[in-house]
N, C-alpha and C positions, 0 to 999 in steps of 0.2 A: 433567421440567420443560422446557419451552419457553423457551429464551433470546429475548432481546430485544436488537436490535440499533440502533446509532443509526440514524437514517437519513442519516446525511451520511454514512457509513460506505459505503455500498452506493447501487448506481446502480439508475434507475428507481422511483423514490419517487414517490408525490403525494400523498402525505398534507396537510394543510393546515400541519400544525407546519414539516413540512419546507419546505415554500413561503415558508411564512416566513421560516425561518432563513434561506433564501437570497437574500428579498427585506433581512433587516438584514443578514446579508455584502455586497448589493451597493453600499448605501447608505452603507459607508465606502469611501472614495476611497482605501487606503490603496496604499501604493508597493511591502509587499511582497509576497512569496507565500504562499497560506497551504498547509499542512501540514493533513493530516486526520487525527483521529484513527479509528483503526482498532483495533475492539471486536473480541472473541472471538478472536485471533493463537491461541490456545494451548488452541483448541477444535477437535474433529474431528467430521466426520460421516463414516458409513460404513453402505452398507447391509448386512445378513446377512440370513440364515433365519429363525436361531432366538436363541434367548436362551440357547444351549446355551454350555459353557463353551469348548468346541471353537471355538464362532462370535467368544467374543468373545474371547480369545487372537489370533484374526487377522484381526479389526476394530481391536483394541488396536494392533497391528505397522504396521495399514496408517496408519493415524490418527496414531500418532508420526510414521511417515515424511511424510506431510502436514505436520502437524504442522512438523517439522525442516526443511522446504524453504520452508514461510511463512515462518519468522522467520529463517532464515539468507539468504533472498533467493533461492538459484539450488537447481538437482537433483544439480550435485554432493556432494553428502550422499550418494547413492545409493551413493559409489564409496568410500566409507570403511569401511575394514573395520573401525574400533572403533564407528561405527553400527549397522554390519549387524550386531554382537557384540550391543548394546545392545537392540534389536529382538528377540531373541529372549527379551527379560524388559520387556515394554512396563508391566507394571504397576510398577514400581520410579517408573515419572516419570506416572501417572495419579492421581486423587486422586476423579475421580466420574465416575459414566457412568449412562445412562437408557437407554433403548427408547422408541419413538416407530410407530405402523400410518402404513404410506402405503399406495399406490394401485400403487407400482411395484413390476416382478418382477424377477427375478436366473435366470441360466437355468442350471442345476444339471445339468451331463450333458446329457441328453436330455429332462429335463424342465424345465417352466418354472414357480418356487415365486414366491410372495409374498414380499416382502420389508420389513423393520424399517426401520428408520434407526437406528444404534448411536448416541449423541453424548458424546463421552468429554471429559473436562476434562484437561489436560493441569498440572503444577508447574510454573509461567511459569522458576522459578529450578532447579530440575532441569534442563530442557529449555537454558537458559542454559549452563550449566554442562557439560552433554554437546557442547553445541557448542564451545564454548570448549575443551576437553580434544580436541577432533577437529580444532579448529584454522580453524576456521568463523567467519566473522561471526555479531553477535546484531546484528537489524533491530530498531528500537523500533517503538512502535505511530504515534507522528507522522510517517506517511510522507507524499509529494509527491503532491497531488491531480493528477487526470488529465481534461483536459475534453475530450470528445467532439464531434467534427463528422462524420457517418457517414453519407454521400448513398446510398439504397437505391434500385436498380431491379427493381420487380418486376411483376408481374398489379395491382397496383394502380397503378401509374407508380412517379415519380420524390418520393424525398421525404426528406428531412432525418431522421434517425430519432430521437425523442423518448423520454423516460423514460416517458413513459405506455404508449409503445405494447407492445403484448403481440406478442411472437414467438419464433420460437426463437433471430435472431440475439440480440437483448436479454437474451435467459435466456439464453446460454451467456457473453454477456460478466460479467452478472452473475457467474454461478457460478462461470466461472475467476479472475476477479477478486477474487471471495471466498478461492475456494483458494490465490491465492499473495499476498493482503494488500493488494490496491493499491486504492485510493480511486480510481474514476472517477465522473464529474460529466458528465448530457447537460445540453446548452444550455439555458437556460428558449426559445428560441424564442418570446419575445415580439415586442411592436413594435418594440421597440430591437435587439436580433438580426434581424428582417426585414431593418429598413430597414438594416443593416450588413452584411448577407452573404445571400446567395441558394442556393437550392441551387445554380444552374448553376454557380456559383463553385465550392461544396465540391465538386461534382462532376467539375469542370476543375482540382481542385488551384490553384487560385491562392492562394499559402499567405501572400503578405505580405495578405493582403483575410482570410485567415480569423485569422492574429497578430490581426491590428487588433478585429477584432471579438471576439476572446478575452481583450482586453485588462481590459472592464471586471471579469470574475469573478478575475482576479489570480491563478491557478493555477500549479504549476509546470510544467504537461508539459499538453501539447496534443498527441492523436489525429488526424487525421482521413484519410477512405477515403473509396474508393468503392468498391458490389460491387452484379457482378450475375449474374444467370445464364443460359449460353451455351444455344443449341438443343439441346446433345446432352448436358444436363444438369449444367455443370461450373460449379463458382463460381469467381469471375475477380474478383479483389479488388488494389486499388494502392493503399497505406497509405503515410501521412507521417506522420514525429511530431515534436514539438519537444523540445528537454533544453537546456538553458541555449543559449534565442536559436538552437541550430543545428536543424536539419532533417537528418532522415536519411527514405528513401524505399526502399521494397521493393514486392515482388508479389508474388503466391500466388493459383496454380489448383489445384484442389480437387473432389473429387468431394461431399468429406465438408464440410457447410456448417460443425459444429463444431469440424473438425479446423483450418478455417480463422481460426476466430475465437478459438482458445485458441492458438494460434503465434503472435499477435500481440501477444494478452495476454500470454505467454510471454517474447516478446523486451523487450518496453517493461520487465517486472517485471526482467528478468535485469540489462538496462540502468542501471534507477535505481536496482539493491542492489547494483553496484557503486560506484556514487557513495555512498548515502549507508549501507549495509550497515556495520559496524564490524568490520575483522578484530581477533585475538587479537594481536596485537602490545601493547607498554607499552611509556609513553612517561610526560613530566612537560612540563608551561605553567603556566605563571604568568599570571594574569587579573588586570587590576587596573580595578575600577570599578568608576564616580563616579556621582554624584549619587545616594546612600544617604543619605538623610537623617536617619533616626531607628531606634531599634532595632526595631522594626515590617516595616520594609525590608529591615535589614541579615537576620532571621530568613527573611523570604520570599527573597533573593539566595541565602543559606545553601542550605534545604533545594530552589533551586531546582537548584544546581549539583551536590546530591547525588543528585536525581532522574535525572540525565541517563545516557542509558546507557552509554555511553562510562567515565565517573567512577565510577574506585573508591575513590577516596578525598580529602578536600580538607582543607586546613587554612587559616587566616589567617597570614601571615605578615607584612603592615605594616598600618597603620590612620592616615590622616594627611588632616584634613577630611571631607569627604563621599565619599573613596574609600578602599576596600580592596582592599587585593593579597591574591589567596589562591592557594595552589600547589595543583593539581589530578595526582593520580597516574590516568593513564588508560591503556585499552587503546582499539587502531587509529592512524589518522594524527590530528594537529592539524588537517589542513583538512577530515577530516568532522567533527573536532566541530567546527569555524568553521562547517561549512555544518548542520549539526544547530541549532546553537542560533540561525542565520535562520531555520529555518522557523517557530521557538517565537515569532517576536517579541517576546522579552521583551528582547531588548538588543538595543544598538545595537554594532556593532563601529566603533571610529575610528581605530585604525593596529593595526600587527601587523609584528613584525620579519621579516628575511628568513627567517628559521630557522622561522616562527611556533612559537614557543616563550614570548613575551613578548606576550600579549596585550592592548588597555585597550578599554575597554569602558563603556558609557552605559545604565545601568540606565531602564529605559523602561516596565516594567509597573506 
């Protein structure tokens, strides 16, 4: 079976649905960032030969470890010997897998065969759970969207690179992007984007002019580069990104145009799952908040604070007017789940002690 993916999930879309969602995302003016959700975390694709049992024992292995580096945020998973342990029994955390004909080869020795596409479904809570016993964070699926500003010079000139556009840079940001989970978003390049930012700009890095114009899609993490390629065939690429207000800046020359465009994917993914990634640690806060009005409310506060992935447990502890205090037993820090439940917009945070341990809170969905 053929999975189906959102399209706000993945970058270069133009489907008309999609268009739209983004033209009603833009049409609220809101203040904060939004959070994407991010479909299939806990699905693999992998090519093989055959459908032999041989193949998919180590499509299964490669697929976990995928797998394992999506939702935990980074590749250290690699260096854990109760992983590596784990990987030699990959169906223990599988629960379905297909076969799928493509068009691509796999080169076997000295020949070159046709190759499947294995696509394995992983136990979102198995997989949880190995991580957490390795001592690993578990990333949820609402991770921090990523907006792209990517000036290309090539045989066609200079130009702003778009979702529509077919190439190999775009299909490899895609595809790494897929494999380690991160929502990126190109610009709609409208008249409103024109008339606010130019290429020569995203080209010259002038990054308070490309903030400004990134402002109105409200995203948390802003991209932008430039690349091009030298005479003697080398890609030559200078990347800025945003993370809360700051800028960080590197470079990368490259022979390999894909080697260049998944080490950037690479750093920005490693970046943002350490902010908002949740390690195995437990802790206890107390959340108290108001404006709950009727039991309708107080039912959707409930199972929202249980959804959350941090929370393992919560209980009510006072009830007095239109607030509720409830004690949350969690794993990681207090200020990722503070900065977990911005990106949900479902509450408003209004003070927080020094310890943050003592939370209150403005019910707002």
């Amino acid at each position: 079976m053929i999975s189906t993916r959102r399209k706000i999930a993945v970058i270069g879309r133009s489907s008309p649905v999609f268009r739209l969602f983004v033209f009603v995302f833009l049409c609220f003016e809101a203040e904060f960032a939004w959070s994407l959700p991010v479909e299939d975390l806990y699905m693999a694709e992998v090519l093989v030969v055959s459908e032999e049992e041989r193949q998919l024992v180590r499509g299964a292995r490669a697929g976990l470890l995928q797998v394992l580096v999506r939702v935990s945020g980074g590749r250290e998973v690699e260096n854990s010997s109760l992983i590596a342990a784990s990987l030699r029994k990959p169906e223990v955390y599988y629960y379905q897998y297909s076969y799928e004909s493509t068009d691509k080869t796999l080169q076997i020795g000295d020949e070159v065969v046709p190759a499947q596409l294995l696509r394995i479904h992983f136990e979102p809570s198995a997989v949880a759970k190995l991580l957490r016993r390795a001592g690993f964070p578990v990333w949820g699926s609402n991770r921090p969207g990523v907006l792209l500003w990517i000036a290309l010079s090539d045989d066609d000139g200079r130009r702003i690179l778009s979702g529509d556009e077919v190439s190999e840079i775009t299909k490899t940001l895609q595809d790494q992007a897929r494999l380690r989970g991160l929502p990126l978003l190109f610009p709609l390049l409208d008249l409103e984007d024109s008339a606010s930012l130019s290429t020569a700009e995203v080209w010259g890095a002038f990054l308070g002019r490309i903030a400004d114009a990134s402002g109105r899609y409200n995203l948390d993490c802003i991209l932008t580069g430039r690349i091009q390629k030298d005479s003697v065939g080398r890609w030559n690429a200078n990347w800025s990104y945003q993370i809360d207000k700051e800028w960080r800046v590197t470079d990368s020359v490259t022979f390999a145009e894909d080697k260049m465009i998944r080490s950037i994917v690479d750093r920005l993914a490693n970046e943002l799952a350490e902010r908002y990634a949740i390690d195995s640690s437990h802790s206890h806060v107390t959340i108290r908040i108001e404006s709950i009005d009727n039991l309708e409310e107080y039912s959707s506060v409930s199972n929202y604070l249980e959804s959350l992935g941090p929370v393992l447990d919560s209980s009510v502890v006072q009830v007095e007017g239109d607030e509720i205090e409830f004690k949350l037993d969690t794993e990681g820090q207090n200020e990722q789940l503070i900065e977990l439940i911005q990106l949900d917009e479902k509450m408003v945070l209004l003070s927080a002690d020094e310890e943050m341990e003592l939370l209150h809170y403005r019910w707002v969905n």
